[in-house]
N, C-alpha and C positions, 0 to 999 in steps of 0.2 A: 116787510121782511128783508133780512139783509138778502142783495143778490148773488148770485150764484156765479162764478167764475170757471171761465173755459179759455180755452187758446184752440183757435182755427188757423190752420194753414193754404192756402192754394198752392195746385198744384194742374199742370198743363202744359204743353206746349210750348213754345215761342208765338206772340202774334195771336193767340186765341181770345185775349180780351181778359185774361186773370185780375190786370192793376184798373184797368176802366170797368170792370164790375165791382170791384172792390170800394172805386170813387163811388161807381151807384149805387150803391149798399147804405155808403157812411158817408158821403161828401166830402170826405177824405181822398187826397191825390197822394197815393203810398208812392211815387217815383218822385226822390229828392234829390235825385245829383242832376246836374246839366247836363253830364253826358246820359244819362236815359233819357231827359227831356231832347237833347237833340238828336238821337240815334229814334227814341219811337220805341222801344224794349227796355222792358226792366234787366236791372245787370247786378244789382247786387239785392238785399233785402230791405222792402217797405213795411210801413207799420200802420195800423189804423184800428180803431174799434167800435164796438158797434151794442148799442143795448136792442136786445129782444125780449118783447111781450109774451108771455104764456099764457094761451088762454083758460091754463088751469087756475084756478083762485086758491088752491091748496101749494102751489109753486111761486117760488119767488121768479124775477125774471131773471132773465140771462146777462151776463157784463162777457164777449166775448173780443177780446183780444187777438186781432187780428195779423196774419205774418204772410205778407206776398211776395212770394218768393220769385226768380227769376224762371224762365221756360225753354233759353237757348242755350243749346247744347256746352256751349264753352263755358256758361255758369251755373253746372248741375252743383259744386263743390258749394257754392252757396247756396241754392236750393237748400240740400241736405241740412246747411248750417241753421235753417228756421225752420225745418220738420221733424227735429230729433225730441222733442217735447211738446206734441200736441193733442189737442183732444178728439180734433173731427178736422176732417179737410175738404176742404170744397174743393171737385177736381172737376176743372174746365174744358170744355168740346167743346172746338167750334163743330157749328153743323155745316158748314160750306168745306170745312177741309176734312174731316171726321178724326178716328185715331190715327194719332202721330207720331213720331220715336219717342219725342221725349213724355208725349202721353202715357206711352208703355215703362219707358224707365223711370216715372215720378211714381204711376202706381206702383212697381214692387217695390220701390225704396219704400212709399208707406206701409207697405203690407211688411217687407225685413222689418221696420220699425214696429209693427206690432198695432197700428193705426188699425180701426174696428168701423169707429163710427164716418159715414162721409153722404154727403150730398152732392150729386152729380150737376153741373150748370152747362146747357146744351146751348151755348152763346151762338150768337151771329143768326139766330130765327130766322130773322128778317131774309137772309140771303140763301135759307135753304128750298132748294128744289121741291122736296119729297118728307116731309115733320117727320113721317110716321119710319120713312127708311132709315132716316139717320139715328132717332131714338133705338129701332130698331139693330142696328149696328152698332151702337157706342153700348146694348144692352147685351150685346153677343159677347161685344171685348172684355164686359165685367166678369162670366160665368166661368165658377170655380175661382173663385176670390173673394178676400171678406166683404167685397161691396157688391157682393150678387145682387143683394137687394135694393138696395140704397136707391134711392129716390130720383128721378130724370127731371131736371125743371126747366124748360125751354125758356130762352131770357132773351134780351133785347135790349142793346145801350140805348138805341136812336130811337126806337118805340116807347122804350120804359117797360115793354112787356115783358113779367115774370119777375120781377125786381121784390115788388111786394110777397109774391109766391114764395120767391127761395124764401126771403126773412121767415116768413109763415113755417116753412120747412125745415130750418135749421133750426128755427124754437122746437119744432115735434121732435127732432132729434134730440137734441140735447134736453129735453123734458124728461127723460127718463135717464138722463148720464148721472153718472156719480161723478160728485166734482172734485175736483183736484186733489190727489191723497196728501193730506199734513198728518207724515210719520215724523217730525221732528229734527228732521236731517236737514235744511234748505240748502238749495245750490242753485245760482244762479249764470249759469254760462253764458258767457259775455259774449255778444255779437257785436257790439259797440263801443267805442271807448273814445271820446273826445274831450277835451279841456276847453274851459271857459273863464275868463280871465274875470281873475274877483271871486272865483267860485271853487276850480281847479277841475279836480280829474272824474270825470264823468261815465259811469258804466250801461249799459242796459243791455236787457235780455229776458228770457222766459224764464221765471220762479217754479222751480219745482221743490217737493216734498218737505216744506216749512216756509214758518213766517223771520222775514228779516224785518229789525227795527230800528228807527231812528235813536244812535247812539251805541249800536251793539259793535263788540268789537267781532272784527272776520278775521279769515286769512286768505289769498289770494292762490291760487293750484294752478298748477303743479310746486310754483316758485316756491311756496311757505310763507311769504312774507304777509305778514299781518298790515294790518290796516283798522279803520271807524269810522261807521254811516256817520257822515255828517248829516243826511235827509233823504228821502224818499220821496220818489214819483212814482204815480202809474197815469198813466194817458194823460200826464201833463197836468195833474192835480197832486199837488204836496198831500203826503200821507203820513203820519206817522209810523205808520208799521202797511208791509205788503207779505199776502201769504200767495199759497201753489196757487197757480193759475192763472195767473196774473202778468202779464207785460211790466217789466218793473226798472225802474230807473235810480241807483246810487249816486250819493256824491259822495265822494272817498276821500278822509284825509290820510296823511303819511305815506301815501305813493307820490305824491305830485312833483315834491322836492323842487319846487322850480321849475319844472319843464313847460314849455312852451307849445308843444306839439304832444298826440297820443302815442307818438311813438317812445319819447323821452322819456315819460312816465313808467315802459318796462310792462305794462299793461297793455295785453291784446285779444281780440278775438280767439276762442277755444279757451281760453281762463277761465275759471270759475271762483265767484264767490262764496264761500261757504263759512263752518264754524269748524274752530278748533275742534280736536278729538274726534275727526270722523273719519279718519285715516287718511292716509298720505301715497302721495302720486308713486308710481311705479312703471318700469320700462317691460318688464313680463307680466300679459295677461293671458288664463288661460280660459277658453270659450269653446260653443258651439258656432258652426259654420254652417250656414243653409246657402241651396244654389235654386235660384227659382227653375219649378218645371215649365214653365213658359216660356224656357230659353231652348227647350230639345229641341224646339222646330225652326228657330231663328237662325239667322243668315247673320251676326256681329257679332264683334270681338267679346262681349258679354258672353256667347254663349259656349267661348271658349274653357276649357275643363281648368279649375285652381288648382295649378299644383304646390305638392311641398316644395318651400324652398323659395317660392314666389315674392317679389317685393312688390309690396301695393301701399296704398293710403287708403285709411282706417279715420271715418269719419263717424266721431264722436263730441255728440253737446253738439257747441256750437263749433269746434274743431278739426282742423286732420290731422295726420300722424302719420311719417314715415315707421312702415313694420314691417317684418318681415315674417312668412307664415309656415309654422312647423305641424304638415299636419301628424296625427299622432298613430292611427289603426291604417289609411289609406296613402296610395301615393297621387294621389290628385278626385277630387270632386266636381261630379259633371251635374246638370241641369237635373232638378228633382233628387237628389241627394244632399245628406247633414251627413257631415263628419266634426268630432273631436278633434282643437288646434290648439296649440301656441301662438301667440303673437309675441314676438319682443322685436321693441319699438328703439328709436336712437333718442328718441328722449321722453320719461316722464311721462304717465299719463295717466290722471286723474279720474278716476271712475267707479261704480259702485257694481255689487254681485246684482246680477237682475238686468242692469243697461244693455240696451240694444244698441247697435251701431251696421253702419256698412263700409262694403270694402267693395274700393272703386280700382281701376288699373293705376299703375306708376304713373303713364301719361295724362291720366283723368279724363280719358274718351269715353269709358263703361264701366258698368256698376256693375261688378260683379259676385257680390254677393251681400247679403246679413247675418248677421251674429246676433250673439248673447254670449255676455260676461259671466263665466261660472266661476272664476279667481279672482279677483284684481289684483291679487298682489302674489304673484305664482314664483314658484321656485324651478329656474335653469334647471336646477340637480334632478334627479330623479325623474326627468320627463318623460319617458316612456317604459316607465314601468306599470305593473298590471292595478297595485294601488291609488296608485294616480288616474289609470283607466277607470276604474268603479268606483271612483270617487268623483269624477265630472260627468260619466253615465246617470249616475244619480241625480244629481242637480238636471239634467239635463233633460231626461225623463219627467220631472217635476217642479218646471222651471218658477212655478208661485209656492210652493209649499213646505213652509218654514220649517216643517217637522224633517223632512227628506235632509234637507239643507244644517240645518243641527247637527241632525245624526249625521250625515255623511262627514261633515267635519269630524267629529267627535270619532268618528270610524280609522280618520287617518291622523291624527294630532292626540288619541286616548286621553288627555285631558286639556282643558280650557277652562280660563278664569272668566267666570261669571260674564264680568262687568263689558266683557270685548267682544261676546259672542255677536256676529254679524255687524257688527258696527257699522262696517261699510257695506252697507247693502241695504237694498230698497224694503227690507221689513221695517216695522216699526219697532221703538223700544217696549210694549205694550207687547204685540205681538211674537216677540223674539221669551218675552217675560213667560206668557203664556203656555208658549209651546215648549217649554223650557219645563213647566210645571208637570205640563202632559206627557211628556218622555218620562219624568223620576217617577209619576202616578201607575205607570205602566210598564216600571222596573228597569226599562232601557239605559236611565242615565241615575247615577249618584251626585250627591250632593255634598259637598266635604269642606266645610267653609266654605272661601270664596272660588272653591276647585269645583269643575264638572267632570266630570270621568265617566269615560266609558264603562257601564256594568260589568258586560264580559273580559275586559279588560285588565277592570280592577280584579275583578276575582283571580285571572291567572297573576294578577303581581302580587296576590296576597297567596298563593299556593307556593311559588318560586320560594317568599320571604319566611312561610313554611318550610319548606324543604332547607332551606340555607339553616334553618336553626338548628332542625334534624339532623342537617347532614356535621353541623360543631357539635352536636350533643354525643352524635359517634367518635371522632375522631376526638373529640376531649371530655369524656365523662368525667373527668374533675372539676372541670370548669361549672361554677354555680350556673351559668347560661352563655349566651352567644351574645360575645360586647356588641352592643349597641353602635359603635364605629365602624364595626366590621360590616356589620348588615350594611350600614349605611355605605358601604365600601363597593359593594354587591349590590346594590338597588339602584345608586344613581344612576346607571347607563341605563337602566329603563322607566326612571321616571324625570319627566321635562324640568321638573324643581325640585327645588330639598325643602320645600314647604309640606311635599307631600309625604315626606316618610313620616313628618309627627302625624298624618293623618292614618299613613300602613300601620303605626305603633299602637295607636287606638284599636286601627280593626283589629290588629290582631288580639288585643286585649282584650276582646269579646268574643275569641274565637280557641278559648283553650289554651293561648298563652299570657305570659305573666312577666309584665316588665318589674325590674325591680333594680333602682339605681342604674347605674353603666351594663346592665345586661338584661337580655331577655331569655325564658326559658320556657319552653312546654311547661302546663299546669302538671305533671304526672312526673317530668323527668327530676332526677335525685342524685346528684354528682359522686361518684364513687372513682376512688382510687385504678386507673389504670392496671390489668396486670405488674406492667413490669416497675411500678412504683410502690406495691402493695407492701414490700420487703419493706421497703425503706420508712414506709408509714408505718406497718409495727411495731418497728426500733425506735422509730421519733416517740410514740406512744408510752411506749415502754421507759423509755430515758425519763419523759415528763414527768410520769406518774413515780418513777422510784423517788424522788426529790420533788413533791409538788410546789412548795413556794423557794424552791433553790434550784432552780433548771441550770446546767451548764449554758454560755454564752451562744449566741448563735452560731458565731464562729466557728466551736467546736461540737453545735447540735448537727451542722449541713455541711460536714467538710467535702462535697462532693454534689453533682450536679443532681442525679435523683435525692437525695436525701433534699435540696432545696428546693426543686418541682414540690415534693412531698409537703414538707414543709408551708407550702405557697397553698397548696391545697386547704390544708387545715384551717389556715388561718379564713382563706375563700368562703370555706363551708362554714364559719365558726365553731369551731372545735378548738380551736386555738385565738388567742386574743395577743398582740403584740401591744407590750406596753413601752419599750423601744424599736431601732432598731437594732439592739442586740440581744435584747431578755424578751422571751415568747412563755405565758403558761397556757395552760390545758384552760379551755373555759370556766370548766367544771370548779376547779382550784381558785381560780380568779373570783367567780362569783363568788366564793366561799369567805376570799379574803375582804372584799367589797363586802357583805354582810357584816364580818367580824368591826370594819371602819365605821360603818354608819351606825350601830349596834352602839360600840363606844361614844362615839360625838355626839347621839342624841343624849347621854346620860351626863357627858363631863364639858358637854360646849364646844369646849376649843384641847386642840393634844397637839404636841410637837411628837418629829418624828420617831424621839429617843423615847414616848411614853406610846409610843404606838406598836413600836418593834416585838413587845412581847405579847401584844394585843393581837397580831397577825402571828405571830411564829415565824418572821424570816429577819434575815440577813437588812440592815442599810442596803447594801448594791442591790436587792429588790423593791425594798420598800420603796426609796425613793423615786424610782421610774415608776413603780406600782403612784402614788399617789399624784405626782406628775398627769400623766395619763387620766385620773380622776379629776383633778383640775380642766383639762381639755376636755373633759364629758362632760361638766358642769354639776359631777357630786359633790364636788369641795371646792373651797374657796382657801386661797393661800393668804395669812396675815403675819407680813417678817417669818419669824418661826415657829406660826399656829397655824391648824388646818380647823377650819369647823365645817358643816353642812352647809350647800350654798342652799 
């Protein structure tokens, strides 16, 4: 069976034995700089891995990816940089020194971070007094935290004792973990980045949420700049392709350009590798903030209250970030308190809805608190209004539930194009699909092509675009309907596109009104002459009809401005048919003379205008515009000076 993939991190102390249990584990020596080999302390991040057996025969085994992070206090920043993507963490006691500061500040970074699964390793056996006090004690400091239960395994470099055990034990853990999610997004946040002469520019890191392959093109974040896997590693074996969970290793072309060193390349730690289209870096994110209640009793700068207004570093992936923090309801957050924040950062910062990170002081002495991303890409404007309030309450409240997260968008944006929904966010495309179905099955959301709209939303923009027609149908009952330009005049400032009004046009056409050409009108409404034009429409009628195929010019039909309103009616409503713009007859009359034409030409062919004139009963100065106008409907066809049926 293919094996199953996880990423372990340690965490502990200074000095408690984290990188030389890690050798006894795997034979792996995670400390590769000189100066950790001659200081005696890991200082920045080690790597090593390790396969575990299950003794299940329905389980494949484990391929666990190993991240040994530093324990002394001046490099928690790196710590954080290899526990922001793990599965389980083995967290180290010594039992000669028991818990330690930074015992306590590695656990709640894992626990802000959302870490569940862990194995406890009670190192230094050998040198303890009393087995049963110190289990006893490092089992005190777990309770009321996600690792109440978690596992105690007494171990021993110099004996070898409990080496075999943990392995035993981090298999039963992870026997029942779900592994790595591939939602399709990959991101690989760079912890690494060195050039190899002959090869070039060289990345690694922890693979989350997708598989990268050899040959795919990326883009490099915050920067944008594009790039192509030239090849893949994981644990030092060429792969063609590496998915979530994995320790994974690029080699990149189109950054290198020549550079000689990793810094020349523009490529560094806190980057991430990823794919086009999955949205792009930004300096305002908006989040939740938690402060651990295991600080109310503490004596250090951590246990000190966040206030608004605070600058700190914001450690995210593998990166920090200078940010600064706006809270939103509160004016500072003490121990065992979550408040809704802003963050905006001085540069870019690439991340998705869902990401956990934390936030350490300016100086980088204490960790003072964790988050979760409920915007990544937030807007300055409006930041402390009540819609923006119950718009991150919601996420916040339901920080996995796609449905919440939808809607709440869709609550404050009324519509959204399909294809973008959550993009940047740790849902899947599958499951954004989904939940996406289940909101329109349960009338919450519409579907309008490629438009999602809010229900209740839509319904008041389609009553408003009601009313707008009602309200032209009063103030111009002559008008056949309410131009179609107009609405659209009146509707843009409330809707995000002008995609959507062809979709209002539709609803409305299901709902009682009736588009028809350049206007729309209620099914029932019937354009009727204004009072104060009625006069002038009588006499227009009147004049027509005394002379039907000899009407005076228009000139002297509208010498004034009602009579031309009037006039402009008639023709609107078809009552009147304009065969210029100077000669207008009554329809009635026109259709009469158009029978009399067609009438003739089916019997005799072809007629010039001089064998037509007694055929109609009028004048050359109407006939001629009369058959014109028949030309431009397409009754008649013009040949020199013969008209026949087209």
């Amino acid at each position: 069976m293919t094996p199953r993939h996880f990423i372990l991190a340690t965490a502990g102390h200074v000095d408690h034995g984290k990188s030389a249990l890690v050798k006894a584990l795997t034979g792996i020596d995670p400390d590769r700089l000189p100066e950790e080999k001659a200081r005696g302390i890991t200082i920045d991040l080690g790597f090593a891995h390790l396969e575990l057996a299950t003794s299940d025969a329905q389980l494949s085994n484990c391929h666990v990816g190993i991240v040994d992070v530093p324990g002394h206090e001046d490099f928690v920043k790196n710590m954080v940089a290899g526990v922001g993507s793990i599965d389980i963490a083995l967290l180290v006691v010594a039992a000669d020194d028991g818990w330690m500061p930074q015992t306590e500040e590695h656990l709640q970074i894992l626990s802000y971070l959302g870490v569940t699964r862990a194995v406890i390793a009670l190192t230094k056996i050998d040198l303890a007094t009393d087995e049963t006090a110190s289990k006893a004690s490092v089992r005190e400091k777990l309770r009321d935290t996600p690792f109440a239960r978690a596992q105690i395994v007494p171990t021993s470099i110099v004996t070898g004792r409990g080496i075999e055990e943990l392995k035993a034990m981090l298999a039963r853990v992870l026997a029942d973990a779900p592994p790595s999610r591939d939602i399709g997004k990959p991101r690989l946040p760079i912890d690494r980045v060195f050039v190899l002469r002959g090869i070039g520019t060289v990345v690694t890191g922890t693979l989350i949420g997708g598989v990268l392959r050899q040959g795919q093109e990326v883009m490099v974040q915050p920067t944008g700049r594009s790039a192509r896997i030239r090849a893949v590693q994981s644990h030092n074996q060429e792969v063609e392709s590496s998915g979530p969970g994995t320790r994974t290793a690029l080699n990149l072309t189109d950054v290198n350009g020549g550079a000689a060193t990793a810094e020349q390349t523009g490529v560094q730690r806190g980057n991430v590798i990823t794919l086009a289209g999955l949205g792009a870096a930004s300096d305002t994110l908006d989040v939740e903030l938690e402060k651990s209640a295991r600080l109310a009793t503490a004596k250090t700068a951590a246990a000190r209250p966040l206030k608004d207004g605070t600058l700190v570093r914001v450690h995210h992936g593998s990166g920090n970030f200078s940010v600064r923090v706006h809270l939103l309801d509160v004016k500072e957050i003490l121990p065992g308190q979550r408040a809704l924040a802003q963050l905006r950062a001085e540069q870019p910062v690439f991340a998705f809805a869902g990401d956990r990170f934390i936030v350490r002081d300016w100086s980088e002495q204490a960790t003072l608190a964790g988050g979760l991303v409920l915007d990544p890409d937030a807007s300055r404007k409006g930041w402390r209004t009540e819609t923006r309030r119950r718009f991150l309450q919601a996420r916040a409240d339901s920080p996995t539930d796609a449905c919440v997260w939808i809607d709440s968008l869709l609550q404050r944006e009324r519509a959204l194009r399909r294809a973008g929904v959550l993009i940047q966010s740790r849902f899947s495309a599958a499951e954004v699909a989904a939940t996406i179905e289940k909101l329109i099955e349960q009338g919450c959301v519409l579907s309008l092509g490629q438009w999602l709209v809010s229900e209740n939303w839509w319904q008041s923009i389609c009553v408003k675009a009601a009313q707008t027609i009602d309200a032209d149908h009063h103030a111009h009952p002559e008008r056949l309907g309410c131009a179609l330009n107009d609405l659209r005049a009146v509707m843009q400032r409330d809707l995000p596109d002008g995609d959507l009004f062809e979709h209002l046009v539709m609803a409305l056409g299901q709902s009682g009104f009736v588009p028809a050409g350049a206007v729309i009108r209620r099914q029932g409404h019937r354009s009727t002459l204004p009072p104060r034009l009625q006069a002038a429409g009588a006499k227009l009628r009147a004049t027509l009809a005394a002379k039907p195929l000899e009407p005076p010019s228009r000139k002297d039909l509208t010498p004034d401005v009602p009579a031309q309103q009037a006039l402009r009616f008639l023709v609107q409503t078809g009552e009147a048919v304009e065969l210029s713009a100077e000669l207008v007859l009554l329809t009635e009359h026109f259709q009469r003379a158009v029978a009399a034409i067609k009438s003739h030409l089916r019997t005799h062919a072809t007629s010039t205008v001089s064998e037509l004139r007694p055929v109609v009963g009028t004048s050359r100065r109407i006939l001629v515009p009369l058959l014109e106008r028949l030309d431009r409907d397409g009754v008649t066809l013009r040949q020199g000076d013969l008209r026949r049926l087209k």
